[in-house]
VMD Tcl script that builds the backbone (N, CA, C; Angstrom):
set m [mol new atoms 489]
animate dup $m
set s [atomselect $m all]
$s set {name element resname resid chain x y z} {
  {N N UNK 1 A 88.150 91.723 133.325}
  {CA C UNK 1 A 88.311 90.453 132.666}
  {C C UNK 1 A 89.631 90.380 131.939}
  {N N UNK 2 A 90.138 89.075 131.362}
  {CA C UNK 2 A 90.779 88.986 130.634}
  {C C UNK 2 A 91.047 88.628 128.880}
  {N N UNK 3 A 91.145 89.508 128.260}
  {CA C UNK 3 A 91.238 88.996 126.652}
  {C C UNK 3 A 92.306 88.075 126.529}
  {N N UNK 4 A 92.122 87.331 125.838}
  {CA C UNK 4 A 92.774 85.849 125.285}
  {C C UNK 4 A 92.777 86.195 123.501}
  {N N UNK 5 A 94.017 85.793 123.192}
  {CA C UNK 5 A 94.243 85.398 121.873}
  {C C UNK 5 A 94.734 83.737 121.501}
  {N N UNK 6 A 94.077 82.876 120.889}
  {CA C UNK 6 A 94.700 81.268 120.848}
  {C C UNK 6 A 95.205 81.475 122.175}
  {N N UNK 7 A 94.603 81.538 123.326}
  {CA C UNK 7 A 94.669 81.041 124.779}
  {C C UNK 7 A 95.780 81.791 125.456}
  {N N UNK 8 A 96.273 82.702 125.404}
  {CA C UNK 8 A 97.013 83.843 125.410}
  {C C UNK 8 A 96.926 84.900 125.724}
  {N N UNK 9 A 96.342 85.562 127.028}
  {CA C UNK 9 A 96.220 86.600 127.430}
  {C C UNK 9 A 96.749 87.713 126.747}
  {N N UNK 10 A 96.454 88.853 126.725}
  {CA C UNK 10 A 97.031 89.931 125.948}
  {C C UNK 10 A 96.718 91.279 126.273}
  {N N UNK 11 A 97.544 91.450 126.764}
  {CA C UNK 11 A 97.464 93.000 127.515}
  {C C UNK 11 A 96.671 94.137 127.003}
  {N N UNK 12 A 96.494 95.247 127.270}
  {CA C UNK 12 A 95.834 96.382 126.581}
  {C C UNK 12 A 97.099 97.022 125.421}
  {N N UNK 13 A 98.196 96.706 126.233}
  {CA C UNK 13 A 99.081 97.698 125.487}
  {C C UNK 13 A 99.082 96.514 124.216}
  {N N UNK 14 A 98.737 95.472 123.762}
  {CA C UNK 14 A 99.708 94.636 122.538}
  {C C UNK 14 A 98.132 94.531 122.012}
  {N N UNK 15 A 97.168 94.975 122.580}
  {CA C UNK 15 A 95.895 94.540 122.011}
  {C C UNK 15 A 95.822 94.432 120.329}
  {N N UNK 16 A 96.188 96.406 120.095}
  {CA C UNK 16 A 96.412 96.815 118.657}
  {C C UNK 16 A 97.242 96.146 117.719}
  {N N UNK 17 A 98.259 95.347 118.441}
  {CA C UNK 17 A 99.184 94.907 116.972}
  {C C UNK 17 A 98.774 93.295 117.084}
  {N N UNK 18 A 97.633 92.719 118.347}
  {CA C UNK 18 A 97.622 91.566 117.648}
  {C C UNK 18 A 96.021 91.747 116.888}
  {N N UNK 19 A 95.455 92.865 117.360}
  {CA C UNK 19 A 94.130 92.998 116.448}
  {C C UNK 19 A 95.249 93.477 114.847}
  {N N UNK 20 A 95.679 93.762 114.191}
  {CA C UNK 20 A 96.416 94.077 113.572}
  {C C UNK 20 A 96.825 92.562 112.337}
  {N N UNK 21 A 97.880 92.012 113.382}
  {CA C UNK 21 A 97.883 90.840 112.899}
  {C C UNK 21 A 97.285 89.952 112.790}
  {N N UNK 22 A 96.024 89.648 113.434}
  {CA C UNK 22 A 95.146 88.631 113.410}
  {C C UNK 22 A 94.170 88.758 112.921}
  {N N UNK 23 A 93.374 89.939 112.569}
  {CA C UNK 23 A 91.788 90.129 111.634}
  {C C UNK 23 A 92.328 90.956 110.773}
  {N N UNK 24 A 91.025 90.454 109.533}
  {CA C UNK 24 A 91.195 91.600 107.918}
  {C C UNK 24 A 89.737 91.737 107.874}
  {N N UNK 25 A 89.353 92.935 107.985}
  {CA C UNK 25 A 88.423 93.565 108.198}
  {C C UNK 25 A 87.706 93.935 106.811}
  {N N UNK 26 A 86.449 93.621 106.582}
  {CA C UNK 26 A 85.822 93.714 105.058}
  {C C UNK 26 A 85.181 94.695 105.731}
  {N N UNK 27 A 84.319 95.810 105.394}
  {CA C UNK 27 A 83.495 96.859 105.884}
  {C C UNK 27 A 82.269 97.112 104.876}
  {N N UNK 28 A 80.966 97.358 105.720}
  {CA C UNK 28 A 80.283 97.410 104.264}
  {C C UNK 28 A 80.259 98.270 103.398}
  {N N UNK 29 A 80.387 99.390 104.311}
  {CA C UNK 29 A 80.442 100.845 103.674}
  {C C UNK 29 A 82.163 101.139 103.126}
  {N N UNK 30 A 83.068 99.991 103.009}
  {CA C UNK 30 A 84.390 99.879 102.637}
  {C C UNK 30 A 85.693 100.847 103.441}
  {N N UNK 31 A 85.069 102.421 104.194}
  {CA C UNK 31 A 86.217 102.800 105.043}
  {C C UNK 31 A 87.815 102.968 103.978}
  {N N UNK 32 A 87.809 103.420 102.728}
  {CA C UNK 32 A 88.476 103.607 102.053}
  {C C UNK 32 A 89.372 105.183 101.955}
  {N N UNK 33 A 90.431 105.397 102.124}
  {CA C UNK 33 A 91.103 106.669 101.891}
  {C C UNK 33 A 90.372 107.388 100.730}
  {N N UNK 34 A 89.510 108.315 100.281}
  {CA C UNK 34 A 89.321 108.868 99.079}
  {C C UNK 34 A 89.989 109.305 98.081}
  {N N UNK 35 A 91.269 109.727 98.789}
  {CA C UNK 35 A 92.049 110.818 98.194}
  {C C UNK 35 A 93.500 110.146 97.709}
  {N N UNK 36 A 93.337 108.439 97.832}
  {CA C UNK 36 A 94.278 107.831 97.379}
  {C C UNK 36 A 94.164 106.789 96.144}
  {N N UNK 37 A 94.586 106.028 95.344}
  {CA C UNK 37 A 94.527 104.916 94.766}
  {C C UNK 37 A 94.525 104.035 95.053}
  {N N UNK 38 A 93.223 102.730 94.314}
  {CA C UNK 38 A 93.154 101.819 94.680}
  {C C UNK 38 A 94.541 101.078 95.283}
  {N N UNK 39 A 95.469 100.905 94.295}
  {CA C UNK 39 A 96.757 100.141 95.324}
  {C C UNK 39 A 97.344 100.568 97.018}
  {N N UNK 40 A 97.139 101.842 96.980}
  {CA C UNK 40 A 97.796 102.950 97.807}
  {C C UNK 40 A 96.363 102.504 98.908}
  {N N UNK 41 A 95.448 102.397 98.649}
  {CA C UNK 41 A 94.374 101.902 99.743}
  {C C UNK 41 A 94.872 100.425 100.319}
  {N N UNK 42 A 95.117 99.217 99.640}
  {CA C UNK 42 A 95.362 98.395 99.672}
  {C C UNK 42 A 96.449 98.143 100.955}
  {N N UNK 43 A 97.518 98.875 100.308}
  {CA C UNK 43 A 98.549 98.670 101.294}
  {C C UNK 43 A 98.562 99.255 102.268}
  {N N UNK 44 A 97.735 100.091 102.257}
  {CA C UNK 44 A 97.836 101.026 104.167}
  {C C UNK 44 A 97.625 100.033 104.879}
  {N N UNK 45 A 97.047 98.906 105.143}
  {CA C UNK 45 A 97.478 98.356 106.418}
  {C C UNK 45 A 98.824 97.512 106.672}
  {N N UNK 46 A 99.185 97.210 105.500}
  {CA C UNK 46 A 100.479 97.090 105.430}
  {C C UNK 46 A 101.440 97.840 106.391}
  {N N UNK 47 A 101.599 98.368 105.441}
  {CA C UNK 47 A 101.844 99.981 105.495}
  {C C UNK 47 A 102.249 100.442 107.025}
  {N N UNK 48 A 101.054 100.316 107.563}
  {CA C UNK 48 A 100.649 100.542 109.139}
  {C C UNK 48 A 101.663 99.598 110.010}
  {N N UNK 49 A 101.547 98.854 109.602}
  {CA C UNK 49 A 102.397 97.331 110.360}
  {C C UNK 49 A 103.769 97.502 110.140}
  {N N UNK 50 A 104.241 97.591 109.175}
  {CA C UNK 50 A 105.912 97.577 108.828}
  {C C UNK 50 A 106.565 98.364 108.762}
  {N N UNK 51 A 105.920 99.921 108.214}
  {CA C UNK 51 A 105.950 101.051 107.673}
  {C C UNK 51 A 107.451 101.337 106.586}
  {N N UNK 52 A 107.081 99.809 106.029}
  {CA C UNK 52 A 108.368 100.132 104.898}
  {C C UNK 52 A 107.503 99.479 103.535}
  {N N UNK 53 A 107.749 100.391 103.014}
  {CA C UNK 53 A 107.296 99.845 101.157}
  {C C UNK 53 A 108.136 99.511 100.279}
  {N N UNK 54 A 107.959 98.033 100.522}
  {CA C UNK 54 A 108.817 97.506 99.456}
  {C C UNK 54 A 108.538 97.284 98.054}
  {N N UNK 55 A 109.408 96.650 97.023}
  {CA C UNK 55 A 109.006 96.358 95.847}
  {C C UNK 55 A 107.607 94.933 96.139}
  {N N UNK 56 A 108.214 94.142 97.033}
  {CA C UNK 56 A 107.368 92.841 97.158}
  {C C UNK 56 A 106.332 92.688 97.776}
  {N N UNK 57 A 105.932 94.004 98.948}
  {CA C UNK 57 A 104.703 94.296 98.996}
  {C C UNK 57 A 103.354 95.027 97.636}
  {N N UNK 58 A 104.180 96.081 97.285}
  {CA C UNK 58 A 104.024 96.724 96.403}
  {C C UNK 58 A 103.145 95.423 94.822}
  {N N UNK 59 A 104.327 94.433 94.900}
  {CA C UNK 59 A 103.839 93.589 94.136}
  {C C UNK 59 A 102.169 92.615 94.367}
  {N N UNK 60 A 102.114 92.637 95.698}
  {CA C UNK 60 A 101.185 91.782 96.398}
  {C C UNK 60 A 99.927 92.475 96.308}
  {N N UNK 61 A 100.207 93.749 96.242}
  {CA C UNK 61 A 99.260 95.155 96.680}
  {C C UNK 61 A 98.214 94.364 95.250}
  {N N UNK 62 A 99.488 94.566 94.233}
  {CA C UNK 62 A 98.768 94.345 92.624}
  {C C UNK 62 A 98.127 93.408 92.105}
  {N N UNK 63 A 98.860 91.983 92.842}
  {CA C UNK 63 A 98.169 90.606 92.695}
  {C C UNK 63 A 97.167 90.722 93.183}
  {N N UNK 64 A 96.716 91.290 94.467}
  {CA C UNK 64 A 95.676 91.237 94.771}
  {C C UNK 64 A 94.427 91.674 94.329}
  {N N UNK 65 A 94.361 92.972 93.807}
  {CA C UNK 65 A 94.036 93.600 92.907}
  {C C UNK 65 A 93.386 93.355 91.810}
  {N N UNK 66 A 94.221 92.327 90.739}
  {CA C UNK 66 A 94.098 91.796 90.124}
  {C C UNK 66 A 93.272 90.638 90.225}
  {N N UNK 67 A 93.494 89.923 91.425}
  {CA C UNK 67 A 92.563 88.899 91.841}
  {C C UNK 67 A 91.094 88.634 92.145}
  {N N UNK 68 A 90.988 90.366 92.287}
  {CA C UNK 68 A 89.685 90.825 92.704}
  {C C UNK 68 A 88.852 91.617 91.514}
  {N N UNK 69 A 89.856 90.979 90.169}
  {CA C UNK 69 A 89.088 91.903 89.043}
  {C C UNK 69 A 89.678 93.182 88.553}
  {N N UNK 70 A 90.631 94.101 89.530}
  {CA C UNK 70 A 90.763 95.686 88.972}
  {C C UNK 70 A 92.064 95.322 88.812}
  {N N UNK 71 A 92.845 94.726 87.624}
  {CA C UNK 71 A 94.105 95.333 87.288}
  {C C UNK 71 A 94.125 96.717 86.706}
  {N N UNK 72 A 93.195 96.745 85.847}
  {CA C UNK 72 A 92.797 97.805 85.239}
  {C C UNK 72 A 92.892 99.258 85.980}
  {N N UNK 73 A 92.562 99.038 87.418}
  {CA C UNK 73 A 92.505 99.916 87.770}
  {C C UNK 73 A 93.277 100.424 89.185}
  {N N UNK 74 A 94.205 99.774 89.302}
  {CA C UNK 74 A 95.293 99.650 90.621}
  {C C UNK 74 A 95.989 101.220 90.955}
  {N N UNK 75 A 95.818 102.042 89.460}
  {CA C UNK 75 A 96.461 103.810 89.936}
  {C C UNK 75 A 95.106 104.339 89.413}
  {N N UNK 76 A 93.973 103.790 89.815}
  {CA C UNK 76 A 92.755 104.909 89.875}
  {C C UNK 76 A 92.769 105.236 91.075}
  {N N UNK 77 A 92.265 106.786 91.056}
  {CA C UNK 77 A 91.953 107.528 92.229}
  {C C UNK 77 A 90.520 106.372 92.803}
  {N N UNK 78 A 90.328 106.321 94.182}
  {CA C UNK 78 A 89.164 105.860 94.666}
  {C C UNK 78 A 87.927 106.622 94.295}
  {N N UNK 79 A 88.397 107.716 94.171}
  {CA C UNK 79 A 86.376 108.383 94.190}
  {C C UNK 79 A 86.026 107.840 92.565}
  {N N UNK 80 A 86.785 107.731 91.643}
  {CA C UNK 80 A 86.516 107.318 90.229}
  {C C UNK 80 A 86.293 105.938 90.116}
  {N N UNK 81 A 85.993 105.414 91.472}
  {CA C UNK 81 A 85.974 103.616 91.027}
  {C C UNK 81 A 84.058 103.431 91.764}
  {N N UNK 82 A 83.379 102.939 90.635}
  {CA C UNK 82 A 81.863 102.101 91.030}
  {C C UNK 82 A 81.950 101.598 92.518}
  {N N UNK 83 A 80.957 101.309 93.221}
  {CA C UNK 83 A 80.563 100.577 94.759}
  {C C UNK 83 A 80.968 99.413 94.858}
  {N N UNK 84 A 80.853 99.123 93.467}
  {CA C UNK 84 A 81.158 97.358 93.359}
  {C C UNK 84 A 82.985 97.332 93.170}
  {N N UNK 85 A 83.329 98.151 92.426}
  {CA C UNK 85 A 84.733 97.945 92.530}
  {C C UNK 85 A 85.753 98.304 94.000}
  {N N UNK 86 A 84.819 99.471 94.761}
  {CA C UNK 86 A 85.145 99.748 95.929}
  {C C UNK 86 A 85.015 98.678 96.662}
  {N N UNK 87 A 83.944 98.185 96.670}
  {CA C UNK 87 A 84.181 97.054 97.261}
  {C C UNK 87 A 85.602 95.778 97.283}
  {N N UNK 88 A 85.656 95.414 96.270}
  {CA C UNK 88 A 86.796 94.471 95.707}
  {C C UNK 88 A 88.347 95.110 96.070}
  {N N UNK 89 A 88.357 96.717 96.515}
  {CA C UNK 89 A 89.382 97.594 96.421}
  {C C UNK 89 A 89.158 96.432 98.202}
  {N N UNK 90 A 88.218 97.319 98.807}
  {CA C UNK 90 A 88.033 96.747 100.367}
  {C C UNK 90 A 88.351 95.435 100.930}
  {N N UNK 91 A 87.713 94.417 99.880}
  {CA C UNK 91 A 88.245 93.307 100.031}
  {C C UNK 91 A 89.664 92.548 99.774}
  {N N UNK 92 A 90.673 93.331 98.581}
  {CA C UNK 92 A 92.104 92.732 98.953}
  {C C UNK 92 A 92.920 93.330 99.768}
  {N N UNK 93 A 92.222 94.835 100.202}
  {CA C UNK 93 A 92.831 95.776 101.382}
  {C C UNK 93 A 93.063 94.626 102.673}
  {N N UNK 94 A 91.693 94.014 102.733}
  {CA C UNK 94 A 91.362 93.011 104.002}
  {C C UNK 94 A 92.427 91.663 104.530}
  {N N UNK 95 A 93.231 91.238 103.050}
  {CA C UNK 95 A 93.939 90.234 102.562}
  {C C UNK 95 A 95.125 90.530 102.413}
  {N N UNK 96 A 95.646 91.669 102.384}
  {CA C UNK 96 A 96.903 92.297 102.520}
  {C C UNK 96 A 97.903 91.342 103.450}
  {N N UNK 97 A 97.624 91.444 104.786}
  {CA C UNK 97 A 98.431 91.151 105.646}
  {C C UNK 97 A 98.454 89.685 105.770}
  {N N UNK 98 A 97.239 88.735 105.222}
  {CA C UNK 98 A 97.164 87.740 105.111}
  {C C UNK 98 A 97.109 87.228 106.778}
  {N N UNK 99 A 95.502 88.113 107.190}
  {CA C UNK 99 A 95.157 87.601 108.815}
  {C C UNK 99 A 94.987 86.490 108.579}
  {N N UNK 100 A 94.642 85.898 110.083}
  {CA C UNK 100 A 93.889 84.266 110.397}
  {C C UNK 100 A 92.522 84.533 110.244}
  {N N UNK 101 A 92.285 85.681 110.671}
  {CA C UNK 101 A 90.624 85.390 110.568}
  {C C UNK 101 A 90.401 86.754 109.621}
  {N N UNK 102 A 89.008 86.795 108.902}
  {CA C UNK 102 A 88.755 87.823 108.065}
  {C C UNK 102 A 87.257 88.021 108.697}
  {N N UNK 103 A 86.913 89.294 108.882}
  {CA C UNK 103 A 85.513 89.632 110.033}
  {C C UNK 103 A 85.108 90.469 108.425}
  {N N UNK 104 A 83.817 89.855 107.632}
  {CA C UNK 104 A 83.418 90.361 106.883}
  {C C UNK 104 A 81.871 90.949 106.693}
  {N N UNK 105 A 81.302 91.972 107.119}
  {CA C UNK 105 A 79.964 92.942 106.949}
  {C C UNK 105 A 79.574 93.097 105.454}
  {N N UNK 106 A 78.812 92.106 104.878}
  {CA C UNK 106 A 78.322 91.921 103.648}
  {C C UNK 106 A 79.035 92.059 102.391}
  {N N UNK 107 A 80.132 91.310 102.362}
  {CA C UNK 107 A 81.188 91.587 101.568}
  {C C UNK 107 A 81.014 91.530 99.793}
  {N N UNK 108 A 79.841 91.282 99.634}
  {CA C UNK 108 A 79.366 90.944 98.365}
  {C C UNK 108 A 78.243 91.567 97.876}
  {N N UNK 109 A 78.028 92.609 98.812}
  {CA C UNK 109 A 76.369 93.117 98.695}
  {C C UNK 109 A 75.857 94.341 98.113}
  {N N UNK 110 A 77.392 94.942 97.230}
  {CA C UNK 110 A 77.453 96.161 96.591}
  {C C UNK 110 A 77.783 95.462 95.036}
  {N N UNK 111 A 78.010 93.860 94.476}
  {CA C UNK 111 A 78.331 93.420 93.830}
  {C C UNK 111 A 77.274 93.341 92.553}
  {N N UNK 112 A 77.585 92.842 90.890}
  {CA C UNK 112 A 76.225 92.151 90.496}
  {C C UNK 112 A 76.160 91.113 90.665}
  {N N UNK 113 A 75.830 90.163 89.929}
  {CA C UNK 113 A 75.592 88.494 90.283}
  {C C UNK 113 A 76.683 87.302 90.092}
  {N N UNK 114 A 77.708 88.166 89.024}
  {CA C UNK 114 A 79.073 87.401 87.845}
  {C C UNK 114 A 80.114 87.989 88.985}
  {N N UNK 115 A 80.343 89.031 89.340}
  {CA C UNK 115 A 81.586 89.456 90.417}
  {C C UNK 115 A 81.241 88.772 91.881}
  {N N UNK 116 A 79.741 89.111 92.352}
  {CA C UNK 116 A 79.505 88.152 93.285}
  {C C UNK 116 A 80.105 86.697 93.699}
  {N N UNK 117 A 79.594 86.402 92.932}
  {CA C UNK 117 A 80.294 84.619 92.941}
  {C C UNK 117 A 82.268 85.015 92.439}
  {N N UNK 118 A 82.267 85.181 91.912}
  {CA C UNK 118 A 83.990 85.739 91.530}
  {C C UNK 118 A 84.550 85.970 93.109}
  {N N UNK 119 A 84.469 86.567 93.845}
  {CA C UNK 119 A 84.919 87.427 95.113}
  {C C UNK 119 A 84.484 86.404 95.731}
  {N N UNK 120 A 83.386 86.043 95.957}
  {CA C UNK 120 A 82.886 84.498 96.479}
  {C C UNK 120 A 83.381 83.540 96.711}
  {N N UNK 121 A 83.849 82.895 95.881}
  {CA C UNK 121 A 84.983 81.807 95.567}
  {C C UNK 121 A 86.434 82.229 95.679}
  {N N UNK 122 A 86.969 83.850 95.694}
  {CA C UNK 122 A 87.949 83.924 96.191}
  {C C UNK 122 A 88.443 83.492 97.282}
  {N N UNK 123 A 87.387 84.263 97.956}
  {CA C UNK 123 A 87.339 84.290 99.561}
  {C C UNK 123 A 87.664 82.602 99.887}
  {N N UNK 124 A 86.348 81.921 99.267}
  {CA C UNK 124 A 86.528 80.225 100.346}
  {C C UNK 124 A 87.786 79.640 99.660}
  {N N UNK 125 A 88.533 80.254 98.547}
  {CA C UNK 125 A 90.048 79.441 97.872}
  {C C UNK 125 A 90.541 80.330 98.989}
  {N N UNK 126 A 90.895 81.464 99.192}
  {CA C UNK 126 A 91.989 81.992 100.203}
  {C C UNK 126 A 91.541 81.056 101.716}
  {N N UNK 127 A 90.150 80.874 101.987}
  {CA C UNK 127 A 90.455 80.565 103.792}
  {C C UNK 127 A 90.444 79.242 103.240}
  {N N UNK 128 A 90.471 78.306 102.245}
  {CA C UNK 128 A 90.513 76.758 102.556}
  {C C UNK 128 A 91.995 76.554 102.364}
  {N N UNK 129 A 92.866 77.298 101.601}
  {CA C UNK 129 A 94.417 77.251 101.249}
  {C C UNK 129 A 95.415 77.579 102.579}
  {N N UNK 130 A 94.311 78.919 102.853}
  {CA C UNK 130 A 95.483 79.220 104.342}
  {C C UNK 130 A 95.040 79.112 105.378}
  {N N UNK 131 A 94.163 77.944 105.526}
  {CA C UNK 131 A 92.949 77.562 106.718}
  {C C UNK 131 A 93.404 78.706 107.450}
  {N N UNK 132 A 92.587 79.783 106.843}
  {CA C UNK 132 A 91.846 81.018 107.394}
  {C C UNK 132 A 90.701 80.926 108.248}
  {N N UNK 133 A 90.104 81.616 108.955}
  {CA C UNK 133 A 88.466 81.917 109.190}
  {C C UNK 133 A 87.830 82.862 109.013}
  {N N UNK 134 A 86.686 82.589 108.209}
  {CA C UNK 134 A 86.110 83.966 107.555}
  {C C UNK 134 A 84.687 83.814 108.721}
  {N N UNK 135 A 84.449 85.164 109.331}
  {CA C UNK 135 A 83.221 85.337 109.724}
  {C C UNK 135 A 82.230 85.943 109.080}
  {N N UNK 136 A 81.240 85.929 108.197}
  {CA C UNK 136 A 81.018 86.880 107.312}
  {C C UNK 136 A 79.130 87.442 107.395}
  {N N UNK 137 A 78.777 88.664 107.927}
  {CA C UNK 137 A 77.530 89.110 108.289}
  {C C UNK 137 A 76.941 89.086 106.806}
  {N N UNK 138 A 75.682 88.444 106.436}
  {CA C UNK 138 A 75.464 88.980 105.523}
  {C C UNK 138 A 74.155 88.673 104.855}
  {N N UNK 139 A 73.012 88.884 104.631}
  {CA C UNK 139 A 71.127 88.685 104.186}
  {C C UNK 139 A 71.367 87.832 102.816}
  {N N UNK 140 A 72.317 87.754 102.423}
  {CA C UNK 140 A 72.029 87.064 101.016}
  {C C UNK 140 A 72.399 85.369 101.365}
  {N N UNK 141 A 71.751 84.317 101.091}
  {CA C UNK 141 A 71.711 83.222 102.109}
  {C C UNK 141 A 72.149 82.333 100.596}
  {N N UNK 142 A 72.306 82.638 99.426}
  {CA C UNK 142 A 72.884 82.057 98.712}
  {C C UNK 142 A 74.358 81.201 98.748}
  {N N UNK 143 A 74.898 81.435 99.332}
  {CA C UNK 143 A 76.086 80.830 99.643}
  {C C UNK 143 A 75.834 80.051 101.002}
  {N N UNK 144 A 75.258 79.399 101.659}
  {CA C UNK 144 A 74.533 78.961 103.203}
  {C C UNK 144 A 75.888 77.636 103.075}
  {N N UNK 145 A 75.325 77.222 102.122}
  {CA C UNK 145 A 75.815 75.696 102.098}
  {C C UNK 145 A 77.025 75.805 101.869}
  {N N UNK 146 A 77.884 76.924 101.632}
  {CA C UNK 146 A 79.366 76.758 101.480}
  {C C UNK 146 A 80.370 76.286 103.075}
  {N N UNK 147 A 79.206 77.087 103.876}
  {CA C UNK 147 A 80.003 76.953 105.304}
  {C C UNK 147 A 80.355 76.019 105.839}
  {N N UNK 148 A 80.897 75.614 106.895}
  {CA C UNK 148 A 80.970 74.643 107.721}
  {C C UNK 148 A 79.830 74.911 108.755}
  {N N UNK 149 A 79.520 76.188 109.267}
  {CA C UNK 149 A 78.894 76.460 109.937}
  {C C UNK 149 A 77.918 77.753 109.381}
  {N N UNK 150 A 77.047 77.913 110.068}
  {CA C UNK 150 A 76.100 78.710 109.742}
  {C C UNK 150 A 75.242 79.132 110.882}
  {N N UNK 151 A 75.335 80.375 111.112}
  {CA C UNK 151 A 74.462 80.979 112.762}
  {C C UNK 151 A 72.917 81.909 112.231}
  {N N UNK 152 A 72.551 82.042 112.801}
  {CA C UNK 152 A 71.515 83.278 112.426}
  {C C UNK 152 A 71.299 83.764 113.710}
  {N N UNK 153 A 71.278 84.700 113.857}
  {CA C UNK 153 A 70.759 85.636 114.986}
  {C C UNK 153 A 69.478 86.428 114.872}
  {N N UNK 154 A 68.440 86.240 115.513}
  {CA C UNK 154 A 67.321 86.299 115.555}
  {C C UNK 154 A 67.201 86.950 116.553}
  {N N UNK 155 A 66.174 87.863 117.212}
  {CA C UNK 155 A 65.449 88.768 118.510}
  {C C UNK 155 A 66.698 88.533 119.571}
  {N N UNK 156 A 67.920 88.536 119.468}
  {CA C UNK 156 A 68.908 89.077 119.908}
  {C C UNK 156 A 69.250 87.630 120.600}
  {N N UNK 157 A 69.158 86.593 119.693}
  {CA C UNK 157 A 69.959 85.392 119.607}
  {C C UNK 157 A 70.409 84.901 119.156}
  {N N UNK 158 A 71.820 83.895 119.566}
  {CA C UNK 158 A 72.447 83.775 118.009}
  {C C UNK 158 A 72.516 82.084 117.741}
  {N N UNK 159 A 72.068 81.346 117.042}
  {CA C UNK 159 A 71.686 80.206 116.957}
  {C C UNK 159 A 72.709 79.191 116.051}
  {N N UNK 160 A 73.051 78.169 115.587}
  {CA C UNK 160 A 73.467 77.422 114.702}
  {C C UNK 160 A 72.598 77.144 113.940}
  {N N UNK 161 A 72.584 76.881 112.802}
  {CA C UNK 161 A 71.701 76.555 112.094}
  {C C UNK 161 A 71.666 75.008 111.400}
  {N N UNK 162 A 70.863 73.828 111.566}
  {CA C UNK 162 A 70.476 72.627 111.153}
  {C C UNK 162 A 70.993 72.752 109.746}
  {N N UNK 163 A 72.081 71.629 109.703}
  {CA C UNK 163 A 72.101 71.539 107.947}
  {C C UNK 163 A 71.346 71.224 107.529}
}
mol reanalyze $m
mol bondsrecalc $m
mol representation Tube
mol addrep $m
């Protein structure tokens, strides 16, 4: 077969740099370097892509950071940061490169109820500003009505769901 990107065939060899440039990957279990700092997590995919560290990435690393709650904690080692902050580490890691689409596996589900909604409302200000697309897996149905769309997948189907 053939893979298509925006209608664009795309070889095996360019697969990686347009999966690269085109998705920001939330993870549930977060997939975080241990042995680095929250910022220093952040920018590895950066990082990966350009492989130059600038001051103005460097800066972005922090805004983001910040955006997600941890200024506080941007030169903590990762193993010293809560699930919930790992998380938020995971989620501006995801935003770094500033993909089109963000593929998110329960991005809120290590959260309490006040950061929840915080990260929440990040997310739909970042994809309504940079008409992004967020795909986002996730059991907590509190946010339903934010979508445009809404699927459920059931006994190995995947449905739209009736507003």
């Amino acid at each position: 077969g053939i893979f298509a990107i925006e209608g664009e065939p795309v070889s095996p060899k360019d697969f990686l740099r347009h999966r690269q440039q085109t998705f920001g990957f939330i993870f549930q279990n977060f997939q975080l370097l241990k042995s680095e700092t929250a910022l220093n997590n952040v920018l590895l995919p950066a990082l990966i892509c350009s492989r130059i560290k600038t001051q103005a990435l460097e800066n972005l690393g922090k805004e983001l950071l910040e955006a997600v709650g941890l200024k506080e904690h941007i030169h903590q080692n990762i193993n010293t940061l809560s699930g919930g902050e790992k998380q938020r580490v995971a989620i501006a890691r995801a935003l770094i490169r500033s993909p089109h689409c963000l593929l998110a596996d329960e991005p809120t589900g290590n959260l309490d109820e006040e950061t929840k909604l915080q990260i929440f409302s990040l997310l739909q200000q970042t994809i309504k500003m940079q008409k992004k697309t967020l795909i986002m897996v996730t059991h907590d149905l509190s946010f339903i009505r934010s979508f445009d769309k809404t699927y459920t997948f059931k006994q190995k189907s995947l449905s739209l769901m009736e507003s």
